[in-house]
C-alpha positions in Angstrom: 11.9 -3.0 1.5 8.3 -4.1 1.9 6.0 -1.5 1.6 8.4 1.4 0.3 7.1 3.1 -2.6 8.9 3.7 -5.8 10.9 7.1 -6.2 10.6 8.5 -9.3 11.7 12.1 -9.4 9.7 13.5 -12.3 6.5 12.8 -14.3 8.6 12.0 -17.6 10.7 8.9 -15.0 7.3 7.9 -14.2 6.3 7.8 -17.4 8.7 5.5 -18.3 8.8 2.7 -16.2 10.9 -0.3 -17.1 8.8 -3.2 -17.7 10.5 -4.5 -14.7 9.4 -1.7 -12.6 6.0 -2.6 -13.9 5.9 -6.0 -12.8 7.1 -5.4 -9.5 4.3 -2.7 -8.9 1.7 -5.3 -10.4 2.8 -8.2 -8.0 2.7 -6.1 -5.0 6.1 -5.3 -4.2 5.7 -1.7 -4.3 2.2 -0.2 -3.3 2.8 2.6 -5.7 4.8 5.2 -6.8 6.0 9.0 -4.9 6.5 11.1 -7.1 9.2 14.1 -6.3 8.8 16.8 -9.2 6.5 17.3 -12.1 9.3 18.9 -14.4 12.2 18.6 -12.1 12.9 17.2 -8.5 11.4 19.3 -6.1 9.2 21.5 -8.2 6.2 21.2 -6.5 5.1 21.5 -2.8 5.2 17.9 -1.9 5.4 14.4 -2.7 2.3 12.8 -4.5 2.1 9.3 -3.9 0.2 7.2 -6.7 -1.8 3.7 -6.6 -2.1 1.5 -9.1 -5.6 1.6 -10.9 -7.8 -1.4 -11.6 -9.8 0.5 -14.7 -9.4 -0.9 -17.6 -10.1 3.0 -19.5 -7.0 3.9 -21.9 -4.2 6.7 -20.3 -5.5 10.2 -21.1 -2.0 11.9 -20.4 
């Protein structure tokens, strides 16, 4: 499973991670996360793939 990104299919199941989830993406085991819908799966044209940041600025939403 190295390298495969973590499916989430909307922003809300992104939003929530487990803390888990959030270690594994910290210590490498994902690279990041694809995202599949914004509201629901497959509402928008394609997959956006995110990175975790390094800033240390609070979330904006």
């Amino acid at each position: 499973m190295a390298n495969q990104f973590l499916i989430k299919n909307t922003m809300a199941d992104m939003r929530n991670l487990s803390a888990c989830e959030i270690v594994a993406l910290e210590s490498g085991c994902f690279p990041g996360i694809e995202l599949l819908g914004y509201y629901e799966k497959v509402d928008i044209p394609c997959r956006i793939k995110y990175f975790l940041s390094s800033t240390v600025n609070p979330d904006d939403g």
